[in-house]
C-alpha positions in Angstrom: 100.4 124.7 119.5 98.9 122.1 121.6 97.4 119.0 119.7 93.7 118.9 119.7 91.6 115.4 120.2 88.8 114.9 118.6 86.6 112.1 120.2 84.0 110.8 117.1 85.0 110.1 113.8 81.2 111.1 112.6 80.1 113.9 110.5 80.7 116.9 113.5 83.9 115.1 114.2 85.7 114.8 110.9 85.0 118.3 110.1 85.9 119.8 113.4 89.1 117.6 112.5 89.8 119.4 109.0 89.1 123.0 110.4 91.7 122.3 113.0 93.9 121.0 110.9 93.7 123.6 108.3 94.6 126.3 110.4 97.6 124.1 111.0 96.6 122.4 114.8 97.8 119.1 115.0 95.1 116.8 115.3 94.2 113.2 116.4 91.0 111.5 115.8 89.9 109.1 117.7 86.5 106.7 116.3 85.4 103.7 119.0 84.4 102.1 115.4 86.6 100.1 112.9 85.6 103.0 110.3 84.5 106.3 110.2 81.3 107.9 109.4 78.9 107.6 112.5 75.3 108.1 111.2 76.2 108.5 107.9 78.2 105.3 107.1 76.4 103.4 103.9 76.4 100.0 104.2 78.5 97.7 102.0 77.2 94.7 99.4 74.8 95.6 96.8 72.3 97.3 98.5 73.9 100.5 99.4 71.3 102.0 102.1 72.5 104.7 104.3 71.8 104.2 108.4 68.9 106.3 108.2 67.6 108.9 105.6 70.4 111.2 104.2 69.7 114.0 101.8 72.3 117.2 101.5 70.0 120.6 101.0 71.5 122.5 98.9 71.5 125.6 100.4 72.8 124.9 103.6 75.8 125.6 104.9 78.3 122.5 104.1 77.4 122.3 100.4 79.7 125.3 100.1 82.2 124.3 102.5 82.7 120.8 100.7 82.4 121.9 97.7 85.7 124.2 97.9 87.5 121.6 98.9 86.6 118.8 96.4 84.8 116.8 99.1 80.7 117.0 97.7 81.9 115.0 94.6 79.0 114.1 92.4 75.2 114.4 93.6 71.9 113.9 92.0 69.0 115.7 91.9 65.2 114.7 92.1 64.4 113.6 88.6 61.8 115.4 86.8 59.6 112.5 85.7 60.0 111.1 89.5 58.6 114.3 90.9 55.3 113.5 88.8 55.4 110.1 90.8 55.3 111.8 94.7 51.7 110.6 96.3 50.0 111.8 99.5 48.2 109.4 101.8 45.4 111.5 102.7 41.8 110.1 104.7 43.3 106.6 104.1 43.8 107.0 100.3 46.5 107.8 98.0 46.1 111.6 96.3 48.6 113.5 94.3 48.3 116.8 95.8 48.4 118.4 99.4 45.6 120.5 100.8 45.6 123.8 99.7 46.2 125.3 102.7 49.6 123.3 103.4 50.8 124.6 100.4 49.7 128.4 101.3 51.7 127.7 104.2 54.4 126.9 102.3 55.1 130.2 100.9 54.5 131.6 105.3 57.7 133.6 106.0 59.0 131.5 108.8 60.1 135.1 110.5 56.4 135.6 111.4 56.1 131.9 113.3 56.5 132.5 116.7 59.3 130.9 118.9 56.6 130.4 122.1 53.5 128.8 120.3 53.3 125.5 119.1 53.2 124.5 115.2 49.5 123.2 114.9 48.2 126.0 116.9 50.1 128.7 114.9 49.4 127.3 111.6 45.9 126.3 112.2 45.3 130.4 112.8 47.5 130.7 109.1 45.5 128.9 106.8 42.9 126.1 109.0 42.8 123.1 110.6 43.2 121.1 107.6 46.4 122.3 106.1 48.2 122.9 109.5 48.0 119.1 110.3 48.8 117.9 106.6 51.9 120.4 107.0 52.8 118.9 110.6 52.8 115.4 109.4 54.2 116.1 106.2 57.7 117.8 108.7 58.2 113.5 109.7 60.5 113.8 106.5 62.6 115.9 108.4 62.3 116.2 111.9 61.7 112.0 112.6 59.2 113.4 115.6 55.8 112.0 116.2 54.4 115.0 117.2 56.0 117.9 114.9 52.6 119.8 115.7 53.4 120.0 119.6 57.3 121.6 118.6 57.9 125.2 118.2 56.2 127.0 115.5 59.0 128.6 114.7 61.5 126.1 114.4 58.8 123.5 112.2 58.2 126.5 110.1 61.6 127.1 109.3 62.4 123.6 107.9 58.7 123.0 106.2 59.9 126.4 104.2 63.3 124.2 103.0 61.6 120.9 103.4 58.6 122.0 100.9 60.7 124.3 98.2 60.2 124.2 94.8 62.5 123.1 92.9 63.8 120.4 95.8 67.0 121.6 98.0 67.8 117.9 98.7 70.6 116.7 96.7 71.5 113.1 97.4 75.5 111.8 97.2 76.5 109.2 94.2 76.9 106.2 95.9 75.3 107.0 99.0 77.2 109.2 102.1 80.0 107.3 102.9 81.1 108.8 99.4 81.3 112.2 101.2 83.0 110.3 104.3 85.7 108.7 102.3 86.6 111.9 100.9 86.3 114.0 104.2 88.7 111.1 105.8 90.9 111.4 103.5 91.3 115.4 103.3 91.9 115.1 106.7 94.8 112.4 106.5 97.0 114.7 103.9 96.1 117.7 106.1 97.8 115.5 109.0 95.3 114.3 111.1 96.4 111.4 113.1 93.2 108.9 112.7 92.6 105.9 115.3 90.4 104.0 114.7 88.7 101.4 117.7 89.9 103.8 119.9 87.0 103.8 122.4 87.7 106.4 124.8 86.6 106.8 128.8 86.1 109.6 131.1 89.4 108.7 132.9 91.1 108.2 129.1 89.5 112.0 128.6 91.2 113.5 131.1 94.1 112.2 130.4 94.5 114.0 126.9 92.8 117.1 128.2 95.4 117.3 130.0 97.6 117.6 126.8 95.7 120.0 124.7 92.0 120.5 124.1 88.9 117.9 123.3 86.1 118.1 121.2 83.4 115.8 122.0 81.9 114.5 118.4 79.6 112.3 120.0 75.9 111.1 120.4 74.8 113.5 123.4 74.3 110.6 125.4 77.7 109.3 124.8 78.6 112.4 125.7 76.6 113.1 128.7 78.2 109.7 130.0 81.3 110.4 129.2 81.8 113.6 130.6 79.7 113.1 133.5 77.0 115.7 133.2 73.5 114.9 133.4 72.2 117.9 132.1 73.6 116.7 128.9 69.8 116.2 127.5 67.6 117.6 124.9 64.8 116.6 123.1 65.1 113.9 119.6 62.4 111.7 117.8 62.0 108.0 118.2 61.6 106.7 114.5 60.9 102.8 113.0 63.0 102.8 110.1 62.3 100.1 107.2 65.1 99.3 104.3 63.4 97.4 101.3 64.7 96.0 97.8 61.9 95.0 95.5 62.3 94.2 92.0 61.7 97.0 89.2 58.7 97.5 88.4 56.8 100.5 86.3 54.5 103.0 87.7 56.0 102.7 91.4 56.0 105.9 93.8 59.1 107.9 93.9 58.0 109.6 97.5 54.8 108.6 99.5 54.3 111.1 102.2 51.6 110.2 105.1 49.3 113.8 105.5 47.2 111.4 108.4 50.2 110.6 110.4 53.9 111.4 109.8 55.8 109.1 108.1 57.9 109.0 104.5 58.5 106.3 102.0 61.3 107.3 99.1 62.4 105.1 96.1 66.4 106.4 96.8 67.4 104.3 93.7 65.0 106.6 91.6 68.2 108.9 91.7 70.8 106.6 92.0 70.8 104.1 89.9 74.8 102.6 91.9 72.6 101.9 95.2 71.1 98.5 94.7 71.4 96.2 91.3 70.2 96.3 87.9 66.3 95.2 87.7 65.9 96.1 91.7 65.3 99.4 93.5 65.7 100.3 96.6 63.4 102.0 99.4 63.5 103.4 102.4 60.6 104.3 104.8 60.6 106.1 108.3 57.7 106.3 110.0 57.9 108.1 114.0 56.5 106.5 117.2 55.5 108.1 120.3 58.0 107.3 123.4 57.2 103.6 124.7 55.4 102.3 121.5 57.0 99.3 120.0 58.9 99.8 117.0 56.1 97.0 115.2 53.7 100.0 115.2 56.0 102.4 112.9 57.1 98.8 110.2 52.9 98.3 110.2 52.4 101.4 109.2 55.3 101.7 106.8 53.6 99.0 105.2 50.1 100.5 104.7 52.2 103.7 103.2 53.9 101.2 100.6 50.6 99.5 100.3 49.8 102.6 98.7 52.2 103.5 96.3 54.2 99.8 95.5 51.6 97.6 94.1 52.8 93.8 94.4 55.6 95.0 96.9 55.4 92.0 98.6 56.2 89.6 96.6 58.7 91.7 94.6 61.0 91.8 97.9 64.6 90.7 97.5 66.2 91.8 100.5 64.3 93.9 103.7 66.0 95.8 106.9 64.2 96.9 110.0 65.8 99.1 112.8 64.9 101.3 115.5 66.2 105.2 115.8 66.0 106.6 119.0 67.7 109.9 120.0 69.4 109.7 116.7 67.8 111.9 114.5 68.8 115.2 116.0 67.8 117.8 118.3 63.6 119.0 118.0 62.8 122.6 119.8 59.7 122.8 121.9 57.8 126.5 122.6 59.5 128.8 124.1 63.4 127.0 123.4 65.7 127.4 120.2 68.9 126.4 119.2 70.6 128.5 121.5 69.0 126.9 124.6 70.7 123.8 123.5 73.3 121.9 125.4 76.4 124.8 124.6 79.5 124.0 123.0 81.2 125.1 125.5 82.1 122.6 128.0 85.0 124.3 129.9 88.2 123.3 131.2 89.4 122.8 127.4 86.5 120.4 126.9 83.7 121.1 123.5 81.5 119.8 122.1 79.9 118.6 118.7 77.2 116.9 117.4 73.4 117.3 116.1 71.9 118.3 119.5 73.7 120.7 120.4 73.8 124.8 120.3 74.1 125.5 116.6 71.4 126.0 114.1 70.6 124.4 110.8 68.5 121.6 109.2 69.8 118.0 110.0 73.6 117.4 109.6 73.9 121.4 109.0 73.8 121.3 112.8 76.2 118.6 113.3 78.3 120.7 110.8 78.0 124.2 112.2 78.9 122.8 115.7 82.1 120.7 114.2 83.2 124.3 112.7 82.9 126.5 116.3 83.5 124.2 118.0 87.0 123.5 116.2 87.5 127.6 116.2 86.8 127.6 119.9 89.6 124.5 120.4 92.3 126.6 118.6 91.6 129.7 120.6 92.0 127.4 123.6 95.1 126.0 122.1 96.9 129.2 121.4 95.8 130.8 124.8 97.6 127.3 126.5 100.7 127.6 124.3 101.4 131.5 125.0 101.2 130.7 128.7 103.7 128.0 128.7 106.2 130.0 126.4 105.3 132.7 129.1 105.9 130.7 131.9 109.3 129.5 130.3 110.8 132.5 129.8 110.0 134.0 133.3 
């Protein structure tokens, strides 16, 4: 069999690498970056913060898939005495509960949201005005869109259903994701992946292995859309102020603040992780959307009125503070009338596929950087075997 490249060492990458590899391709790897990971490196030092929000769900697809293989290692859960501590900015104030009618929405089958009508429409008809907004803002903690109203009502439906369940699906990895990344890596190595790392490859450097067996494109899609020379290589993504924060310890602070009159999401991520920043400190992270063009000062203000809210003193309790700037990084978002499958496809001909969290696969999140590493692995080896049986062909003529 022909070896198969794999172009991004990120979460679509590495496990389009081990699927290959397990059904015994022969794989190489190939990160522009000194280590592996993508969007879901954690940083190293004390403060253990992953590049942007990370939460497993589980009852998505990859929680199954690593945990056969050993790879999901140790997670924690949402502790109980920290779920009493989630708060609701609602009319300016902090509240401990949502509307009602956000939480009658809640139990809406998304089956009866429709694909071609947007969100706050839909929902407004569901259960009122009221509810249908808190429930739109309240999606920021998973879709990182300033608008999740405007989307389809189908697709925000779907992930407020898993976003709002009771008990939590979000499972969070010890020690942050690279945890999960190491141990991916590594499966991959004894499976005999070839991994190169700084290997930054072009679009002549593409064609060049295509030539020797197929490619899957793990990428950003506007990596990807560059490096394979395709302009239609665009979807839709949020544009999201991200702040990283270590304050000193200090009783009766917030585990979640979620923004009902805006979207936007504040989480104390040492609550259930005690390894992620030092004893006596804890460490929070807030995201907070922004509308295309407004300066990423708008989303840190308002971060700050969120922890306002729920982290008295945070000010001067701050020992360490990040700010940063996610743009067409935080996955693809479907407007009325699209879905997954009217995504950028896999398929990319001439050998050439493609991975990554905008592209046509469902799922929440990384699920769909997941689901597009598996197919589009499946779809590598099809190509591979189909390029090997015409060369022994050809031979033998």
């Amino acid at each position: 069999m022909q070896r198969i490249h794999v172009i991004g060492g990120g979460f679509a990458g590495l496990t389009a690498a081990v699927t290959a590899a397990e059904s015994g391709a022969q794989v190489t790897l190939h990160e522009a970056h000194h280590t592996l990971g993508g969007r879901a490196r954690t940083a190293e030092g004390p403060y253990r913060i992953n590049e942007g929000p990370h939460a497993l769900y589980n009852g998505g697809p990859h929680w199954t898939w690593l945990a056969r293989r050993g790879l999901l290692g140790p997670v924690a859960a949402v502790p109980l005495l920290e779920g009493t501590r989630f708060r609701f900015r609602r009319d300016g104030v902090s509240r401990r509960t949502p509307p009602l009618g956000m939480l009658r929405l809640a139990r809406r089958s998304a089956r009866h949201a429709p694909v071609d009508a947007d969100y706050l429409g839909w929902a407004g008809g569901q259960v009122g005005e009221e509810g249908a907004r808190a429930a739109a803002h309240y999606m920021g903690v998973a879709l990182f869109h300033h608008d999740p109203g405007s989307l389809s009502a189908a697709f925000v439906q779907e992930r407020f259903r898993r976003a709002a369940a009771l008990p939590p699906e979000a499972r969070y990895p010890v020690g942050g994701w690279a945890q999960v990344v190491d141990r991916m890596a590594a499966h991959a190595r004894n499976l005999g992946v070839r991994v190169e790392t700084t290997a930054r490859i072009d679009a002549p450097a593409l064609a060049a292995l295509a030539r020797t067996g197929p490619v899957i494109v793990a990428t950003s899609l506007d990596a990807a859309r560059t490096l394979l020379d395709d302009p239609a290589l665009t979807w839709d993504s949020g544009r999201t102020a991200l702040i990283d924060l270590a304050v000193r310890t200090r009783r009766g602070d917030a585990f979640v603040v979620s923004d009902l009159d805006a979207p936007g999401w504040i989480e104390r991520f040492s609550a259930q992780d005690r390894t992620l920043a030092p004893a006596g400190e804890q460490l929070v992270q807030g995201h907070v959307p922004i509308a295309p063009g407004a300066p990423k000062a708008d989303g840190v203000a308002r971060a700050e009125q969120l922890l306002d809210l729920g982290f008295d003193g945070w000010r001067d309790r701050v020992t360490w503070r990040r700010e940063a700037l996610a743009t067409g990084r935080t996955g693809a978002v479907d407007r009325p009338g699209t879905t997954w499958r009217d995504r950028p496809s896999i398929i990319r001909g001439d050998g050439v596929f493609l991975a990554g969290d905008q592209v046509a696969a469902p799922g929440l999140l990384s699920e769909v950087s997941f689901n597009s590493g598996i197919e589009a692995a499946t779809l590598a080896l099809k190509a591979a075997e189909r390029r090997t049986d015409t060369g022994a062909d050809l031979r033998s003529a």
